[in-house]
Backbone as a chain_set.jsonl record, in Angstrom:
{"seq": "XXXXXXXXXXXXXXXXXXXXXXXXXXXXXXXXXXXXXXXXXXXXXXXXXXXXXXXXXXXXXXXXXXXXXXXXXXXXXXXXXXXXXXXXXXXXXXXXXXXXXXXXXXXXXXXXXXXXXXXXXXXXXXXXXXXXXXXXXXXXXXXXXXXXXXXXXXXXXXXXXXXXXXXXXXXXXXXXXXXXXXXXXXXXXXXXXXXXXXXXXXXXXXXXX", "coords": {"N": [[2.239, -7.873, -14.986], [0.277, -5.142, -15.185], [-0.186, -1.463, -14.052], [-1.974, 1.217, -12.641], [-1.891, 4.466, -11.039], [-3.486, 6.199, -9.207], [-4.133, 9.347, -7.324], [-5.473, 10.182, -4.606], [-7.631, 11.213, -2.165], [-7.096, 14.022, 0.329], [-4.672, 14.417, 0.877], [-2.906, 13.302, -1.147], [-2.346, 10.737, -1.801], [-0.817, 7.567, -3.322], [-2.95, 6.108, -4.817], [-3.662, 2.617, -6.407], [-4.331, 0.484, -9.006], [-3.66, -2.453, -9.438], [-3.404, -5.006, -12.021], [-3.797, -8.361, -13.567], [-2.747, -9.113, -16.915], [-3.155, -11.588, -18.01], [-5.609, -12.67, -16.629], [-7.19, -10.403, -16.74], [-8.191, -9.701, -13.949], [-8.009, -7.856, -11.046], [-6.76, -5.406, -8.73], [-7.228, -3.063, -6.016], [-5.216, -1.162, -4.618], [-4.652, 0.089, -1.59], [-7.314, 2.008, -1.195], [-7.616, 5.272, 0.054], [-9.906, 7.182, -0.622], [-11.791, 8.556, -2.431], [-13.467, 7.37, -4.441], [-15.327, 7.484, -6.613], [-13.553, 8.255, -8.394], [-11.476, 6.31, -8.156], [-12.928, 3.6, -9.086], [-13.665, 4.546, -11.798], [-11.51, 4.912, -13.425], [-11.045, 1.596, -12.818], [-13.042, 1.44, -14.739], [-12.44, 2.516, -17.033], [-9.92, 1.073, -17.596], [-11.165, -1.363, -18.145], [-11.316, -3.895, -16.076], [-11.619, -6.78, -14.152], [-12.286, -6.411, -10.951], [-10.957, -7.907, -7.736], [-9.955, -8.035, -5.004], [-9.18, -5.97, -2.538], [-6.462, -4.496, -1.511], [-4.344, -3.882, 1.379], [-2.022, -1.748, 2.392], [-0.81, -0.33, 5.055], [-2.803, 1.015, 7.767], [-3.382, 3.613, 7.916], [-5.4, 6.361, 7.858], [-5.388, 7.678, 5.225], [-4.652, 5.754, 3.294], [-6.175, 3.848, 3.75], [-9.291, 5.041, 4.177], [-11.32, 4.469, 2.686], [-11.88, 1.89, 2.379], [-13.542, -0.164, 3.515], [-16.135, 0.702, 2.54], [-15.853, 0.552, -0.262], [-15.026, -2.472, -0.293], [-18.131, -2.772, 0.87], [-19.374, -2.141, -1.278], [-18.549, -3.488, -3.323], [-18.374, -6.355, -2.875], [-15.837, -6.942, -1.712], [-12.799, -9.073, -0.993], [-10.713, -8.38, 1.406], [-7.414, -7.851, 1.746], [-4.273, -7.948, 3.735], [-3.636, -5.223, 6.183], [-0.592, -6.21, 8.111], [-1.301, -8.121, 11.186], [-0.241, -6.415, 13.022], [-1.147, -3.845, 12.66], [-3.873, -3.072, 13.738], [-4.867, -1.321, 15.773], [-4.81, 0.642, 14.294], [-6.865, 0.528, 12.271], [-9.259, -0.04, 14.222], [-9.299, 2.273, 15.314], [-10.638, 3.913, 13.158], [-12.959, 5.788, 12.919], [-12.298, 7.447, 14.897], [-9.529, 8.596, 13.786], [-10.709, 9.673, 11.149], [-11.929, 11.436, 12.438], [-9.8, 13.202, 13.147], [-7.914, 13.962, 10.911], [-9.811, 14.943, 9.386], [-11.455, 14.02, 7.589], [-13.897, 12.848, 5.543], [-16.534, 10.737, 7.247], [-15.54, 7.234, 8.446], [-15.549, 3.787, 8.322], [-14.26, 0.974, 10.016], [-13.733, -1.837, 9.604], [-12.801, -5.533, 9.21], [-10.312, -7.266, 7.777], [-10.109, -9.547, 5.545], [-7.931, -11.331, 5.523], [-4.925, -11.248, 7.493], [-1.843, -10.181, 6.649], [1.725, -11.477, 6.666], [5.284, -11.922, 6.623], [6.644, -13.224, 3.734], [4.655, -14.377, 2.746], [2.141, -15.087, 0.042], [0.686, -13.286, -2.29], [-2.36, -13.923, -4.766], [-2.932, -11.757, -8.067], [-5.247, -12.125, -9.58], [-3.03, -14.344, -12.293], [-1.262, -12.909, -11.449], [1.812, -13.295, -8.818], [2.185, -11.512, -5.658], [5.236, -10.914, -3.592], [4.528, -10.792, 0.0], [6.301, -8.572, 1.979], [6.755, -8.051, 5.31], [7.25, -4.315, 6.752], [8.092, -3.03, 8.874], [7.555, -0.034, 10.973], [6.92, 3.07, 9.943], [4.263, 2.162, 10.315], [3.343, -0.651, 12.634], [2.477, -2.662, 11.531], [2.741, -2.164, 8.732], [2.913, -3.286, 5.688], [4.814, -4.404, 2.442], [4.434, -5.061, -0.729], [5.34, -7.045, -3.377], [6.301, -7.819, -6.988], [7.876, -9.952, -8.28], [8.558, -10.822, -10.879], [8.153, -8.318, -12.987], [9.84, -6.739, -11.534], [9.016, -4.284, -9.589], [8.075, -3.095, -6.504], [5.148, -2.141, -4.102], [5.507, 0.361, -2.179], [3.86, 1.65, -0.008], [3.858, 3.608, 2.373], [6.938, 3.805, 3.269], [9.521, 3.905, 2.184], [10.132, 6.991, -0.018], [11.055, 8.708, -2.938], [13.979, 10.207, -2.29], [13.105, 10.351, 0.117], [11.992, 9.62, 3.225], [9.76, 7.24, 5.255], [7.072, 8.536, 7.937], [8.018, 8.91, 11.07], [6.862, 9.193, 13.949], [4.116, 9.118, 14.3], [2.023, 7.45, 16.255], [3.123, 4.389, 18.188], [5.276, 4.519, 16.147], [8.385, 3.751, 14.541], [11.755, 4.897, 14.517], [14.276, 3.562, 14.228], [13.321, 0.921, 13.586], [12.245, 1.624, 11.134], [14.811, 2.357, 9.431], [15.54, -0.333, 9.418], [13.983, -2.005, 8.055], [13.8, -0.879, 5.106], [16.994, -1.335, 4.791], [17.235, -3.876, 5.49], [15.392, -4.988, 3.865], [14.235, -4.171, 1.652], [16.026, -3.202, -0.06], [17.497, -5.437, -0.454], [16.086, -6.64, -2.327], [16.809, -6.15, -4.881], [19.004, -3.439, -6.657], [17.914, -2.721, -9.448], [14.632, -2.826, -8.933], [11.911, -1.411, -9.194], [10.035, 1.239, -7.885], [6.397, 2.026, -6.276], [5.643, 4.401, -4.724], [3.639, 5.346, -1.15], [3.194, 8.285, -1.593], [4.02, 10.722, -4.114], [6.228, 10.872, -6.413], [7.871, 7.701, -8.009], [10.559, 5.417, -7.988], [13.611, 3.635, -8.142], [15.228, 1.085, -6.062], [18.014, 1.187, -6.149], [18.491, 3.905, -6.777], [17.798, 5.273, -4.674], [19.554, 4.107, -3.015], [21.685, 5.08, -3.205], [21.383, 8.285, -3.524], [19.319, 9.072, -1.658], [19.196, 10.506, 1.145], [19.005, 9.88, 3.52], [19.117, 7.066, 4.124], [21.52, 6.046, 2.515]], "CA": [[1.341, -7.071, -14.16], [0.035, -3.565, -15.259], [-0.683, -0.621, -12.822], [-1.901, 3.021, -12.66], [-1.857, 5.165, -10.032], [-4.653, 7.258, -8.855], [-3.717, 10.03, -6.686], [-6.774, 9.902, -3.992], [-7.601, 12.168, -0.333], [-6.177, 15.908, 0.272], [-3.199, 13.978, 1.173], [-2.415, 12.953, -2.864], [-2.15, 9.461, -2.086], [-1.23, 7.07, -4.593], [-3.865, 4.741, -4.467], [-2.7, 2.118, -7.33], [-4.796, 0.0, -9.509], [-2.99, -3.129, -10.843], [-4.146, -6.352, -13.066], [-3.317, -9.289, -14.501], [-2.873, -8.905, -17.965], [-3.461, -12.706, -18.602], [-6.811, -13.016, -16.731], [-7.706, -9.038, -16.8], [-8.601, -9.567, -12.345], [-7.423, -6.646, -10.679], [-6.824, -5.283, -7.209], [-6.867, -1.623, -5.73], [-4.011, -1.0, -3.615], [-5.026, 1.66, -0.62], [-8.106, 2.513, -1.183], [-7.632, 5.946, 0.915], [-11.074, 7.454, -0.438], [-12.082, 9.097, -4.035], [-14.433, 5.862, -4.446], [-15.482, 7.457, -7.909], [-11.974, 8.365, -9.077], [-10.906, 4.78, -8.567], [-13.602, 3.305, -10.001], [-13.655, 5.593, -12.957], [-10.256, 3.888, -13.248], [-10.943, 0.603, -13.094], [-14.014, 1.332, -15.859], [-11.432, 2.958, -18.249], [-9.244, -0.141, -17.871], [-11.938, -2.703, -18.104], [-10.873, -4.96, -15.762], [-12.837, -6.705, -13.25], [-11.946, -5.959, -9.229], [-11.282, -9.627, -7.098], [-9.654, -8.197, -4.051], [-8.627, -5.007, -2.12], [-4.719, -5.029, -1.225], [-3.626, -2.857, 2.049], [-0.107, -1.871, 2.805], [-1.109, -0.18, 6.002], [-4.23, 1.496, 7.832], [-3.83, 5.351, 8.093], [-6.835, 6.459, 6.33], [-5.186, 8.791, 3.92], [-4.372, 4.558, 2.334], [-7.37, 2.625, 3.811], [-10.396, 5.46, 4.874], [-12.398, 4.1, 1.593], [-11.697, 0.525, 2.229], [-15.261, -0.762, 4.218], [-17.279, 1.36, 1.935], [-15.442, -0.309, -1.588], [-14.995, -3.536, -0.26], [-19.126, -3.979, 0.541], [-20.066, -1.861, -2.408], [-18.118, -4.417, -4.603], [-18.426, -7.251, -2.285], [-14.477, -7.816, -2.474], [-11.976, -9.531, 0.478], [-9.131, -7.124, 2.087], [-5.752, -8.318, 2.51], [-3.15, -6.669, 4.453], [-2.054, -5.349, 6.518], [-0.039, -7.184, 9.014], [-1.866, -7.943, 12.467], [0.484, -5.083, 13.972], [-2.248, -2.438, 12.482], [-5.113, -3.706, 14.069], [-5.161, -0.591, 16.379], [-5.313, 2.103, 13.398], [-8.344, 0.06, 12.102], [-10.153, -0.321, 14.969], [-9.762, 3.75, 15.388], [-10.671, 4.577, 11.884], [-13.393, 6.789, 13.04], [-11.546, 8.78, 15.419], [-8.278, 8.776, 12.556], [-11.533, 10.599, 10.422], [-12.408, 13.169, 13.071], [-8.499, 14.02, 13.575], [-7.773, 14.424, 9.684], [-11.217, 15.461, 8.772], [-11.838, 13.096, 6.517], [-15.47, 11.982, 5.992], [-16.603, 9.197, 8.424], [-14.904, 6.153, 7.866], [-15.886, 2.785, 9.056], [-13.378, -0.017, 10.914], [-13.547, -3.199, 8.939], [-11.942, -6.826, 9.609], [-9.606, -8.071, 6.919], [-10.291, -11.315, 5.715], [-6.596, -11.992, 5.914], [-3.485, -10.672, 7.578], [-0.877, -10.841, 6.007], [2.91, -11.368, 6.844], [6.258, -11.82, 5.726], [7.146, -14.223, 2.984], [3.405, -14.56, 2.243], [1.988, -14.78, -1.486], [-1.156, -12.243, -2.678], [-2.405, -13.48, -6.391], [-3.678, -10.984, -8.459], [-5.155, -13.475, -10.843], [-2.311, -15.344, -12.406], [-0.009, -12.325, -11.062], [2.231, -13.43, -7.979], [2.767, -10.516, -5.173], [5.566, -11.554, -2.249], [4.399, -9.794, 1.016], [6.846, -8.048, 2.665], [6.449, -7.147, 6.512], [8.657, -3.592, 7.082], [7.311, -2.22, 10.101], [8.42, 1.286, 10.868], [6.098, 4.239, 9.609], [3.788, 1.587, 11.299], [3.932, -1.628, 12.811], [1.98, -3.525, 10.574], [3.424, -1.972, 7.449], [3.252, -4.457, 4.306], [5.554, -4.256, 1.015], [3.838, -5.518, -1.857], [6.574, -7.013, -4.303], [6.276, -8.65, -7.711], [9.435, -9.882, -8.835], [8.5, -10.957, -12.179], [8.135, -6.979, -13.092], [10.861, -6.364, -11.038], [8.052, -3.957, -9.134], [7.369, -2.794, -5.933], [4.303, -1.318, -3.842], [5.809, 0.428, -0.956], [3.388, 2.668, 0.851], [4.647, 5.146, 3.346], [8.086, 2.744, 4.061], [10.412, 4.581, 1.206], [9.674, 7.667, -0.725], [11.373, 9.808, -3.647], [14.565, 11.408, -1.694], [13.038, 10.658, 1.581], [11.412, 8.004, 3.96], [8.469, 7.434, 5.942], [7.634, 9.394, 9.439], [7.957, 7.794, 12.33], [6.263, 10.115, 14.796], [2.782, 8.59, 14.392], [1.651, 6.156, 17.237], [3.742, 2.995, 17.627], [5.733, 4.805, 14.835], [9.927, 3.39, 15.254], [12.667, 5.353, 13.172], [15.453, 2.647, 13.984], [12.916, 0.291, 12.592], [12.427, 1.992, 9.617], [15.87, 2.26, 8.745], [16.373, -1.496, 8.928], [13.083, -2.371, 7.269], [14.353, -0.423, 4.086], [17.997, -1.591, 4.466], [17.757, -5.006, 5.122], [14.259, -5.761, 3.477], [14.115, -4.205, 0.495], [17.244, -2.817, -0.787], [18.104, -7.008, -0.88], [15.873, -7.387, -3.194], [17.908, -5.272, -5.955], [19.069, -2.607, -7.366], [16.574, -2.077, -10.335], [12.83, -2.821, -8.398], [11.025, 0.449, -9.027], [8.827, 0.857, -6.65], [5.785, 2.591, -6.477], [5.704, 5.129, -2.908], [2.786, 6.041, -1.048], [2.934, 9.406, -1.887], [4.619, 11.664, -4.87], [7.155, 10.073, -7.707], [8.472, 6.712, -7.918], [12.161, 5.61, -7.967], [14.088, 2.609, -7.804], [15.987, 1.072, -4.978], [19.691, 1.917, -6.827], [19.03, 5.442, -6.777], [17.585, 5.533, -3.823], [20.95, 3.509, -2.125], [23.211, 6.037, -4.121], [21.213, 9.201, -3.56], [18.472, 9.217, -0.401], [20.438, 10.927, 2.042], [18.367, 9.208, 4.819], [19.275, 5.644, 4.042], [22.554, 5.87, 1.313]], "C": [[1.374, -5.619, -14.623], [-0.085, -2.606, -13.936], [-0.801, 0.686, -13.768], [-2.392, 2.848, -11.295], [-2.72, 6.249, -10.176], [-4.371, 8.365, -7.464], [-5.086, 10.514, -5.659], [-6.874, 11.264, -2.415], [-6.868, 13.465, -0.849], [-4.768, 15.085, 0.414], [-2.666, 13.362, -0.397], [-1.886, 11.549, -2.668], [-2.077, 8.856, -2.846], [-1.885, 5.701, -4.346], [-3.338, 3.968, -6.025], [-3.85, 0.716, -7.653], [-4.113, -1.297, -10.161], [-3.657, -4.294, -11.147], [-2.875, -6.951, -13.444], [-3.23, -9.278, -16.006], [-3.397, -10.781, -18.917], [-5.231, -12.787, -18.305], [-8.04, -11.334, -16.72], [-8.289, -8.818, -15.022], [-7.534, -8.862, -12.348], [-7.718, -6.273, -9.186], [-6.845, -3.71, -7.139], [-5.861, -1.965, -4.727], [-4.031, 0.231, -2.831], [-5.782, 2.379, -1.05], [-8.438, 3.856, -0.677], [-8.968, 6.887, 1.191], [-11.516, 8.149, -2.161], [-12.379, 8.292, -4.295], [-14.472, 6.238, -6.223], [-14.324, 7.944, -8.935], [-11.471, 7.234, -9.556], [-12.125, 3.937, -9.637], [-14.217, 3.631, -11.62], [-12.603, 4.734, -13.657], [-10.247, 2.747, -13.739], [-12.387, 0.214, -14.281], [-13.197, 1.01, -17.215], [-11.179, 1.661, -18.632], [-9.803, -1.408, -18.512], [-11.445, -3.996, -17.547], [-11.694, -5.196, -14.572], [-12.091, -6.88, -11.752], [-12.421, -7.735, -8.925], [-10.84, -8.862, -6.399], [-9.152, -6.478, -3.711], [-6.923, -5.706, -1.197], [-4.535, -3.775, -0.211], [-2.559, -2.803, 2.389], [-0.084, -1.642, 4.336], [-2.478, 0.655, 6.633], [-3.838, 2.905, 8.344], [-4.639, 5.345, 7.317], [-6.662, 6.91, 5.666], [-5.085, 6.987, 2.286], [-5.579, 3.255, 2.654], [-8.907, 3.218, 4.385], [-11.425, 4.927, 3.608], [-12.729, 2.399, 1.919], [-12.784, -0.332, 2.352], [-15.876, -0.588, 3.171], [-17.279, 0.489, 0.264], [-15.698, -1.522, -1.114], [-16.643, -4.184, 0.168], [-20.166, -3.564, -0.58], [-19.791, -3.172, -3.398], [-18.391, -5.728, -3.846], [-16.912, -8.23, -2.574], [-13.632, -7.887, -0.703], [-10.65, -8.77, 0.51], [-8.695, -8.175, 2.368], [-4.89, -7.913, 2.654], [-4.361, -6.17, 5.526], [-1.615, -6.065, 7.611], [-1.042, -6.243, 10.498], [-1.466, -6.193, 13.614], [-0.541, -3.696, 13.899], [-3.512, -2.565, 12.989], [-5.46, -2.312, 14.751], [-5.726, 0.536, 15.42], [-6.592, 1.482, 12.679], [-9.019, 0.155, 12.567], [-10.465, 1.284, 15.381], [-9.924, 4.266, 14.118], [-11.644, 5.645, 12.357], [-12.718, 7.843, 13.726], [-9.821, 9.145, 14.361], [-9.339, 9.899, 11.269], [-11.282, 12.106, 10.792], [-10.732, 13.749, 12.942], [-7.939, 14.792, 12.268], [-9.092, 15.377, 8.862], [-11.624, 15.237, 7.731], [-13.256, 12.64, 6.752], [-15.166, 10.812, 6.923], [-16.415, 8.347, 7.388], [-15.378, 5.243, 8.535], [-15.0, 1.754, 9.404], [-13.824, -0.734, 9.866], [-12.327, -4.264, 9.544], [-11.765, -7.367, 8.228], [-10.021, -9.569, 6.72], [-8.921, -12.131, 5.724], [-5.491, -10.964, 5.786], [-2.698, -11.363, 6.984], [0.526, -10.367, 6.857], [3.976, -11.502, 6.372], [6.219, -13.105, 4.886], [5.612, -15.079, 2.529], [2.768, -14.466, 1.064], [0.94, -14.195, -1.67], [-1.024, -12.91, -4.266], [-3.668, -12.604, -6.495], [-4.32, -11.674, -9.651], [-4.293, -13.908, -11.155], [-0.829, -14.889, -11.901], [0.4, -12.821, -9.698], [2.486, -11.982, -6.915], [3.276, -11.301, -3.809], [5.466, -10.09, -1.308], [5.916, -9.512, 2.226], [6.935, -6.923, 4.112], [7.585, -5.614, 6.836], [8.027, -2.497, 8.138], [8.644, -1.002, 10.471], [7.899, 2.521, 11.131], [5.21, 3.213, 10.263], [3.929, 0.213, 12.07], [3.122, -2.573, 12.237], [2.043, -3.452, 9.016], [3.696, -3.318, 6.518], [3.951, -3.69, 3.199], [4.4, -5.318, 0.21], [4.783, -6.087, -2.852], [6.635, -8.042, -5.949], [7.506, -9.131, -8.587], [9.429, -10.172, -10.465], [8.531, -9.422, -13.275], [9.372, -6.179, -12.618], [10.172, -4.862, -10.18], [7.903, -4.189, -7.611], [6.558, -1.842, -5.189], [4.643, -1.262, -2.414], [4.949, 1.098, 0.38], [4.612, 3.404, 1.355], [5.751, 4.759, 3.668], [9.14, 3.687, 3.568], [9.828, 5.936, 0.576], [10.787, 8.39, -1.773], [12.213, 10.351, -2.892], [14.148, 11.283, -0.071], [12.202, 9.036, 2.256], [10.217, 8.341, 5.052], [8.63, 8.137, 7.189], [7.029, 8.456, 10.319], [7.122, 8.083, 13.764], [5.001, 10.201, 15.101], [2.835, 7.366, 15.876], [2.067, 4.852, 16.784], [4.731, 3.485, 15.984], [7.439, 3.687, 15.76], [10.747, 3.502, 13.983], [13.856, 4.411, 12.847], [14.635, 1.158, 13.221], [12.417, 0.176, 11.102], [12.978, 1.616, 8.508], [15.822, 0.787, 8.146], [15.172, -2.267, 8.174], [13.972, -2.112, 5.724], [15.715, -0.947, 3.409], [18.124, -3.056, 4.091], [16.519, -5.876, 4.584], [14.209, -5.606, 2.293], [15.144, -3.693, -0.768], [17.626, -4.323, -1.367], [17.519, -7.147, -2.151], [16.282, -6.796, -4.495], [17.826, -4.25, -6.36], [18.102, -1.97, -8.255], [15.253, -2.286, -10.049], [12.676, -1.33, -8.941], [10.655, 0.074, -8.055], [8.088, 1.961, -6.421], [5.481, 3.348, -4.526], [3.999, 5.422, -2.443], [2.011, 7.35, -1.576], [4.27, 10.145, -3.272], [5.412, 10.447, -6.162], [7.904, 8.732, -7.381], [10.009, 6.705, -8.173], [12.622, 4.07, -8.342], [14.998, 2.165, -6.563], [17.638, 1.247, -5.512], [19.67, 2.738, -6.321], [18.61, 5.57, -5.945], [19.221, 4.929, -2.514], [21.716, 4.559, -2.547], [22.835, 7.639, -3.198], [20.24, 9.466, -2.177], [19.339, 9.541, 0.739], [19.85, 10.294, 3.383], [18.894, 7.524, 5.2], [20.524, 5.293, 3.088], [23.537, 5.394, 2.531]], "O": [[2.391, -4.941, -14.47], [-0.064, -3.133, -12.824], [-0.281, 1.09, -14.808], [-2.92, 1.944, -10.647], [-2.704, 7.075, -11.089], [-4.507, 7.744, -6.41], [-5.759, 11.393, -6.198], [-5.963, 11.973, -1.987], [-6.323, 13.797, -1.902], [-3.809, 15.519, -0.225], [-1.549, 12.869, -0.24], [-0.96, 11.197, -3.399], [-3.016, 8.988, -3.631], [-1.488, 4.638, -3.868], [-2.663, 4.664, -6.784], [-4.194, -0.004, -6.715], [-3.976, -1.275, -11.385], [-4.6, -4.578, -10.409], [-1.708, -6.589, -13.595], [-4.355, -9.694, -16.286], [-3.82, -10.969, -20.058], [-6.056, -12.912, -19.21], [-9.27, -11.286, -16.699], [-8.829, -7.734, -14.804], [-6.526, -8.909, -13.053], [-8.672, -6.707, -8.541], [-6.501, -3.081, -8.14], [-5.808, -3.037, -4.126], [-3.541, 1.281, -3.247], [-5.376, 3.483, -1.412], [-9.65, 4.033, -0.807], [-9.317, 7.32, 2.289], [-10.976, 7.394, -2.97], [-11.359, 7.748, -4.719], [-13.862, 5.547, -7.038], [-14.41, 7.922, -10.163], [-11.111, 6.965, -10.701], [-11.983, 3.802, -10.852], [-15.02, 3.004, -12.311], [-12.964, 3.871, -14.456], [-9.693, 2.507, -14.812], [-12.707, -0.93, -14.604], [-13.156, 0.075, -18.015], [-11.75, 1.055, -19.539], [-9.197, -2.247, -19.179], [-11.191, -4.987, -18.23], [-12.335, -4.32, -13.991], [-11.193, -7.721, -11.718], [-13.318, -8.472, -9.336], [-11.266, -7.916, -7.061], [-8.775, -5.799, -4.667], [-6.541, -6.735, -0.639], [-4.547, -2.659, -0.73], [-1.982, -3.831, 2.744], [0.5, -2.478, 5.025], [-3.283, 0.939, 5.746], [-4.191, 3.11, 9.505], [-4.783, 4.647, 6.314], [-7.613, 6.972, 4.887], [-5.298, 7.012, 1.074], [-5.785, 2.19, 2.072], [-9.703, 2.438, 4.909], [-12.597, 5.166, 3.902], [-13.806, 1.867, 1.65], [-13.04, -1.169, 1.487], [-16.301, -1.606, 2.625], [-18.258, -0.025, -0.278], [-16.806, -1.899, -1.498], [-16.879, -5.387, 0.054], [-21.234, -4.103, -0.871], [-20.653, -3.729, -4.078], [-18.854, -6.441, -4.737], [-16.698, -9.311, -3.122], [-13.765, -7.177, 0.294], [-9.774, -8.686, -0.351], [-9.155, -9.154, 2.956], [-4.388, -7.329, 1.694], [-5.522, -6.557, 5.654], [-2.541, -6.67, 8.15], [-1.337, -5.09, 10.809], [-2.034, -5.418, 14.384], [-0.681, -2.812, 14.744], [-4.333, -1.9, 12.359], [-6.542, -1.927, 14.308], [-6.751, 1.188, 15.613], [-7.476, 2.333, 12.58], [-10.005, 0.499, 11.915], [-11.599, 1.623, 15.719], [-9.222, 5.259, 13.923], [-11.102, 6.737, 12.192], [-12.565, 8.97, 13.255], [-9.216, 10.194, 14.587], [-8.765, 10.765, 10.608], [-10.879, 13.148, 10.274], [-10.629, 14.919, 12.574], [-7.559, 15.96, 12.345], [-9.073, 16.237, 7.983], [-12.117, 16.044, 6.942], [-13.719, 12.185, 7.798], [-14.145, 10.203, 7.243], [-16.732, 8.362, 6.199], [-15.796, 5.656, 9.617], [-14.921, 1.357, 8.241], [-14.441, -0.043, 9.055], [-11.29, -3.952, 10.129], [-12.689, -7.829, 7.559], [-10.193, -10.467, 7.544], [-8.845, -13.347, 5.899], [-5.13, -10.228, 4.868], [-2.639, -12.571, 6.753], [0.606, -9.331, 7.517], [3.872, -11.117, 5.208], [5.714, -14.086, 5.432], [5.577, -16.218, 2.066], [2.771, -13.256, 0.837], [0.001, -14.706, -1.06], [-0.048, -12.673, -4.977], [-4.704, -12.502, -5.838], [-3.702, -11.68, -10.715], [-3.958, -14.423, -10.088], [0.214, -15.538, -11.82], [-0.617, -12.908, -9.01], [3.151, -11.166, -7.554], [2.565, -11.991, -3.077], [5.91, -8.96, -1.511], [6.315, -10.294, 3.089], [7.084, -5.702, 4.154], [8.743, -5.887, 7.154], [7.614, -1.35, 7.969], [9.87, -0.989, 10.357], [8.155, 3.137, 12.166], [5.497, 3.451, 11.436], [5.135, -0.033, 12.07], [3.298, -3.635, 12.835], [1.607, -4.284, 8.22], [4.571, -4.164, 6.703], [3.729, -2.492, 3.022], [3.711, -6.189, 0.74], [5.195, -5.072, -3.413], [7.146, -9.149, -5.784], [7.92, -8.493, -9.555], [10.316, -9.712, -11.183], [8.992, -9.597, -14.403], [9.821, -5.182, -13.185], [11.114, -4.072, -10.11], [7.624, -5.338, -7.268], [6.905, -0.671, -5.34], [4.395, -2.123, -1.57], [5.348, 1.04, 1.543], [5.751, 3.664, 0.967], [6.021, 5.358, 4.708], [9.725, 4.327, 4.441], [8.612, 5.891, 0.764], [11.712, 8.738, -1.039], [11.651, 11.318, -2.377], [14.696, 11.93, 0.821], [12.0, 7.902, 1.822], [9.896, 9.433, 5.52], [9.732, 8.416, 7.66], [6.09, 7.661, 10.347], [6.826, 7.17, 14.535], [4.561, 11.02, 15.907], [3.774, 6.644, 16.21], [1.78, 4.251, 15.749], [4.757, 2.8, 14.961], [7.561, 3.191, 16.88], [10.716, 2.846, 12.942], [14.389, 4.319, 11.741], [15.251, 0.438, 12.436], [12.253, -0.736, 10.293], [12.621, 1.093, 7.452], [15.967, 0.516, 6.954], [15.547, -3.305, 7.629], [14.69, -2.998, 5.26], [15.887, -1.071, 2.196], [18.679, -3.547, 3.107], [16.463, -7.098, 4.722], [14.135, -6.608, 1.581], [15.024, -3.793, -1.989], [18.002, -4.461, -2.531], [18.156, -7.661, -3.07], [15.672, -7.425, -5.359], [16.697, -3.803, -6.559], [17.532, -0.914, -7.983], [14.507, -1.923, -10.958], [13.468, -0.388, -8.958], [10.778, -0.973, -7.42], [8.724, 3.009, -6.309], [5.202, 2.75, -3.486], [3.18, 5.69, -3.322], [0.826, 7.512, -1.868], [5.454, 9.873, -3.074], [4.947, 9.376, -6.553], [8.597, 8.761, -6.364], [10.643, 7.71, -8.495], [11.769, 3.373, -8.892], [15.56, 3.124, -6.034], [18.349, 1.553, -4.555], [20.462, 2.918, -5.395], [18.946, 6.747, -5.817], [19.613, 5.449, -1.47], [22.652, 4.765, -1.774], [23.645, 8.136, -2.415], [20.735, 10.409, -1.559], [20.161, 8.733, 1.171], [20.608, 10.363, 4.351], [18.992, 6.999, 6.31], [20.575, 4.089, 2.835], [24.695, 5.052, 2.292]]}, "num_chains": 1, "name": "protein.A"}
């Protein structure tokens, strides 16, 4: 599985492009909005778009999502049922950030834990880690040793909890006992800013070490 990362919204989201390298199908991962950024993107690459992938619905990672998914005519998956509320307020999540109008959309499938996404012949295991919200998905490809965390982990620090339905003790144990298991060397690609691995994040993240 390839990826790039597209840095999308005032908020520098990393919206995240990845493919199959066997059948060249490809997914966006948090669409948050820069429609012609991403797609610029997935020109470069030449690969052809089968599916939008959400981790969770703040709009800084899903205010593009409606607008891509019926320009391209492609099926959302993610995020877990638990987000249903930040979807269903995407317009008022616009007015509050001041993000162009955004439109609500219905997933064509929630997803939950221990659930499989292919990206063409690529495998991704879904990982529920509710926390920063309560429908928070992990993205995880183990064959890469790869994963796509959104807002759950970050670089030195961890998601905020202080959003609606946010929960910091669920955070923690999302992180500890969800994805730290799965080892030491994952990278893993963050919502926002520089990637890491879960090692140095156990050694060094003073939030979660």
């Amino acid at each position: 599985m390839k990826y790039r990362i597209i840095p999308v919204t005032p908020f520098q989201q990393n919206c995240t492009l990845i493919w199959c390298e066997s059948t060249n199908k490809a997914a966006v991962v948090d669409p948050g909005g820069d429609l012609e950024k991403i797609l610029a993107v997935v020109e470069q690459e030449g690969v052809e778009l089968e599916k939008i992938l959400l981790t969770h619905a703040h709009i800084d990672h899903a205010g593009g999502t409606a607008e891509l998914s019926k320009q391209h005519n492609l099926p959302i998956e993610g995020p877990h049922l638990g987000d249903k509320f930040w979807i269903d307020g995407m317009a008022q999540q616009s007015a509050m950030f001041n993000f162009p109008q955004c439109d609500g959309f219905d997933p064509d499938r929630w997803l939950d834990d221990d659930d499989k996404v292919m990206v063409g012949d690529s495998e991704l295991q879904v990982v529920h880690c509710p926390g920063h919200t309560p429908g928070h998905v992990v993205f995880y490809n183990e064959d890469d040793q790869v994963a796509l965390v959104g807002d759950v982990l970050f670089n030195g620090s961890i998601g905020r909890t202080d959003f609606p339905q946010g929960n910091h003790q669920e955070l923690i144990a999302s992180i500890k006992n969800k994805l730290f298991p799965l080892g030491e060397e994952v990278e893993f690609i963050p919502g926002h800013g520089p990637g890491s691995t879960f090692g140095f994040e156990m050694q060094n993240n003073p939030f979660v070490r």
